[in-house]
Wavefront OBJ file of the C-alpha trace (Angstrom):
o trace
v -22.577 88.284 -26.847
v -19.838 90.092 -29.508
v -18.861 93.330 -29.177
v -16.913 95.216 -32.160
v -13.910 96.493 -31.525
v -12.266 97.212 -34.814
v -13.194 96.139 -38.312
v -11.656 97.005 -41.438
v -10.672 94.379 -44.586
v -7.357 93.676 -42.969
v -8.584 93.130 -39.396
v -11.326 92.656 -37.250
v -11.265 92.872 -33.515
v -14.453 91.807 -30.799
v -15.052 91.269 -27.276
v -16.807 87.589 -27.000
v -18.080 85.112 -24.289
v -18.358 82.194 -26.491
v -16.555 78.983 -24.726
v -12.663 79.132 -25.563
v -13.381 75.022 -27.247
v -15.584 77.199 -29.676
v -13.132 79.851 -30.379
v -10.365 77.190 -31.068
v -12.540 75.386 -33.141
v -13.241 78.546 -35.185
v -9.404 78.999 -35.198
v -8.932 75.507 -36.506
v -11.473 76.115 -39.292
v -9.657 78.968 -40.831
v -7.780 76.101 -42.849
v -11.203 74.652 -44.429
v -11.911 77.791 -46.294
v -11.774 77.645 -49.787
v -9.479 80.374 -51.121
v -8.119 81.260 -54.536
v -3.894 80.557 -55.343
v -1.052 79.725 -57.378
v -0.598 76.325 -57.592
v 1.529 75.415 -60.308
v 3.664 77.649 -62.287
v 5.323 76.768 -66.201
v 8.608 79.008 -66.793
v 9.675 79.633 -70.317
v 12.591 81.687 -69.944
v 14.102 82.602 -66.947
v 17.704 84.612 -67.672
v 17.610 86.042 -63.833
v 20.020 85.428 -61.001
v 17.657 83.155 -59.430
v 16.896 79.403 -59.710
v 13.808 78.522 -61.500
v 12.131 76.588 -58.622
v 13.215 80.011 -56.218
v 10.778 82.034 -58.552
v 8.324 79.593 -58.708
v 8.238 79.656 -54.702
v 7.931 83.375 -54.554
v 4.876 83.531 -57.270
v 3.473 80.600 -55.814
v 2.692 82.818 -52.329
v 1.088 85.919 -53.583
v -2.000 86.430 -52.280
v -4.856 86.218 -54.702
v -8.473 88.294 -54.957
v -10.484 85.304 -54.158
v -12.486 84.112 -56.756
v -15.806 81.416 -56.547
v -14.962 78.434 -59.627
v -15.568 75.814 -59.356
v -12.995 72.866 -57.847
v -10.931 71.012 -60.744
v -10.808 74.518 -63.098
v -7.891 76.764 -63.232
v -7.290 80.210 -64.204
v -4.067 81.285 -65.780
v -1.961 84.363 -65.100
v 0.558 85.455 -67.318
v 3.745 87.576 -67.002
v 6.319 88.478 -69.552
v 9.141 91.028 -68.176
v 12.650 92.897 -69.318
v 14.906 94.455 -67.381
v 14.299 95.662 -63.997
v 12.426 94.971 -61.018
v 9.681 92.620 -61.560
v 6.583 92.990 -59.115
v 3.245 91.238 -58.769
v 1.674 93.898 -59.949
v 2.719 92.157 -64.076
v 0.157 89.315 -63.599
v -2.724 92.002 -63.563
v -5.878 92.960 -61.633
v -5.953 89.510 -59.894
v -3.631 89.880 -57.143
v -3.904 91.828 -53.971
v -0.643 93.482 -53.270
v 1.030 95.192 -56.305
v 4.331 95.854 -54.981
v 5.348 92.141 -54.300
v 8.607 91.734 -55.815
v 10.225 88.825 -57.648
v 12.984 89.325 -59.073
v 15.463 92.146 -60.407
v 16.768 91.456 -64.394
v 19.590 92.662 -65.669
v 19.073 95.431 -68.434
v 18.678 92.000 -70.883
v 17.922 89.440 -69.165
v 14.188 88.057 -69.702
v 11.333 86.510 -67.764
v 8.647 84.543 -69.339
v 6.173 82.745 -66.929
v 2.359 80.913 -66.985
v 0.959 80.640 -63.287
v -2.246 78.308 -63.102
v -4.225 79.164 -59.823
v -6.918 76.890 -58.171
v -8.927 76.696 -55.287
v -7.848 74.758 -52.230
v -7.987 74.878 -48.666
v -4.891 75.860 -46.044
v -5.707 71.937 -44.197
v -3.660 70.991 -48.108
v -1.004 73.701 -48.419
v -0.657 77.491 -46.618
v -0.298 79.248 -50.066
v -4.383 78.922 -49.669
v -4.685 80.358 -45.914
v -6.853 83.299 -46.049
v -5.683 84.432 -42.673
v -5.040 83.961 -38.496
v -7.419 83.737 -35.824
v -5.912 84.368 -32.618
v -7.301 85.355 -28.780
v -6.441 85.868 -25.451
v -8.359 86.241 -22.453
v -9.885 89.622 -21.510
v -8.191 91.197 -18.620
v -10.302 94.239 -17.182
v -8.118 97.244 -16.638
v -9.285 99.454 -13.426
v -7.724 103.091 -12.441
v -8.481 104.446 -9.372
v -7.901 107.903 -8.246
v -4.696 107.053 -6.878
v -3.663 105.721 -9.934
v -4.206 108.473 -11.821
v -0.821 109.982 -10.954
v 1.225 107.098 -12.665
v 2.449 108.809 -15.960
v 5.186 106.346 -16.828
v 2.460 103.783 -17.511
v 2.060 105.585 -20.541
v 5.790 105.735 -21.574
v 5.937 101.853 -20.740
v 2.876 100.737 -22.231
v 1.794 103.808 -25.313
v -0.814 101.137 -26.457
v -2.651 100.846 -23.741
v -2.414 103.980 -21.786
v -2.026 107.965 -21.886
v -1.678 110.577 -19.788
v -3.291 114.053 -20.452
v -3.218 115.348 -16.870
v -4.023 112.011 -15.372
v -3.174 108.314 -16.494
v -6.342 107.381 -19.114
v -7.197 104.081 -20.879
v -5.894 104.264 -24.609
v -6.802 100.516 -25.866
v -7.615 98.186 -23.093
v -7.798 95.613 -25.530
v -4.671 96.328 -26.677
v -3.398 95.070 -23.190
v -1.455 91.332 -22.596
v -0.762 92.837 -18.825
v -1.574 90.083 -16.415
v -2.145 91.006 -11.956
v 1.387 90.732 -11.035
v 2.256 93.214 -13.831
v 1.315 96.305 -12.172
v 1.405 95.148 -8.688
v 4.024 97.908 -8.058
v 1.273 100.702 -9.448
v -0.962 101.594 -6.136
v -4.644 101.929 -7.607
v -4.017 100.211 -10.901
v -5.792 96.838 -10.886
v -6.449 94.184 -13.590
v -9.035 91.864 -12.835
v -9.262 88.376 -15.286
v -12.152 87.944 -16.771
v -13.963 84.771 -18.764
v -14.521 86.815 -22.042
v -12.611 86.566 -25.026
v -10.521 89.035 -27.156
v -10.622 88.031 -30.789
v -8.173 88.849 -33.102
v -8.649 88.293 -36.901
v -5.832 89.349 -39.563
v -6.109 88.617 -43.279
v -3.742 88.104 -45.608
v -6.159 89.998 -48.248
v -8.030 87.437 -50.501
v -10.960 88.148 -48.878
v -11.993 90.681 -45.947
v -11.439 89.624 -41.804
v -14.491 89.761 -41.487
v -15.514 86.701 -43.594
v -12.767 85.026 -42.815
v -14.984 84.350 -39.616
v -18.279 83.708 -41.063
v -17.163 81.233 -43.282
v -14.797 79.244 -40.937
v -18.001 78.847 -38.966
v -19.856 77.460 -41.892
v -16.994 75.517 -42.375
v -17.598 73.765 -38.858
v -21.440 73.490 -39.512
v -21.071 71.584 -42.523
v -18.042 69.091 -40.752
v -21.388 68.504 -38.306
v -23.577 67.935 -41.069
v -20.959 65.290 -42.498
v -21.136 63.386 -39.178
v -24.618 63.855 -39.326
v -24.821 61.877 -41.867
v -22.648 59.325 -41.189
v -23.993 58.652 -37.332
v -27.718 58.154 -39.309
l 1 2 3 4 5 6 7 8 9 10 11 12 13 14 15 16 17 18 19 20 21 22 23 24 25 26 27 28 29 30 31 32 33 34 35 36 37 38 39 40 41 42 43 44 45 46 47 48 49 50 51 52 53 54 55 56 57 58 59 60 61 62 63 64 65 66 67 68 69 70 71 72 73 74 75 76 77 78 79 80 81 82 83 84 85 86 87 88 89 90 91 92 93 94 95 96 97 98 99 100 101 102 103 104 105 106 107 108 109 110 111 112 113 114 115 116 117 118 119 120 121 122 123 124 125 126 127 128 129 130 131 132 133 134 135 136 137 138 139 140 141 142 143 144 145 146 147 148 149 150 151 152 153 154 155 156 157 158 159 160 161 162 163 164 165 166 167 168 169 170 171 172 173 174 175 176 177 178 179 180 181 182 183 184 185 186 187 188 189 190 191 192 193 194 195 196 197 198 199 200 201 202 203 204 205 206 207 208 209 210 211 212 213 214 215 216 217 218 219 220 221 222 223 224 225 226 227 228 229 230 231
């Protein structure tokens, strides 16, 4: 059973029972997914304050729009600048976030650089991570009508909970609050649960949501492989 929490490109959110082993697993797997990066990067003139290998660094972790070639080919991204702040947004269309910056020039000073991007997996390096997977238990949230009176729940805790006349549930889900939390709070309980809260956040090559799908297909074919091999 999944229930949706929240889903946009960024993040994704559900309620699960599937066994935590499978979850981790699925965490684990983020690292097999093939994603798009900057591997190596040629500089031809570099008249900024910073070291040649500290540019390369900072080009070689901006996020790319993931792209399907195929392994072994390379696409190149170019970026020629003069004066000024230099963003991410000079190697074009291809990355995600414009407003990345690199490096400030001087009113002459020059930059002059060739970055060749390839696919790879995060298991190899985590310029090709597309993401995090991360959950917690789910931890049932209960307010009685005695607890309705406990407005500084909503002061201490404005993710969670609100009060409009009585204390309310904002975002249950929202909620790391454990039993002995609000043992003080007469009619607030929090009962543990087996389910799952899953958290997905991507770093924008491709959307949460596939991040998931295809770090499970990442675990079916690692079965298929030792398929294979116990036959």
């Amino acid at each position: 059973m999944i229930k949706l929490i929240q889903k946009t490109p960024e993040k994704a959110v559900f309620l699960s029972d599937m066994d935590i082993s499978l979850a981790n697993a699925i965490r684990r797997s983020i690292n097999e997914v093939e994603i798009l990066a900057i591997d190596t990067v040629d500089i031809y003139k570099n008249d900024s304050a910073l070291y040649d290998h500290i540019i390369a660094h900072r080009i070689g972790l901006i996020p790319l729009k993931n792209q399907k070639i195929k392994q072994g080919k390379e696409i190149s991204l170019k970026l020629q600048a003069q004066g000024g702040e230099v963003l991410s947004k000079e190697f074009g269309k291809d990355v995600v976030y414009e407003e990345i910056p690199i490096v400030l020039l001087e009113k002459e000073q020059e930059l002059e650089v060739v970055a060749k991007a390839r696919i790879g997996k995060g298991i190899e390096h985590a310029k090709f991570s597309p993401g995090i997977l991360y959950y917690r238990h789910y931890n049932k949230i209960e307010i009685s009508k005695e607890g309705e009176k406990h407005s500084e729940l909503a002061e201490l805790h404005p993710d969670i909970f609100e009060f409009d006349e009585k204390l309310k549930l904002k975002n249950e889900y929202a909620s790391t609050l454990e039993e002995d939390d609000l043992k003080d709070y007469k009619g607030i309980t929090i009962k543990p649960t087996e389910q799952l809260v899953v958290f997905i956040e991507s770093w924008g090559q491709i959307d949460a949501e596939e991040i998931f799908t295809e770090s499970v297909k990442a675990i079916e074919d690692n079965l298929k492989d030792l398929e294979k091999e116990l036959k």
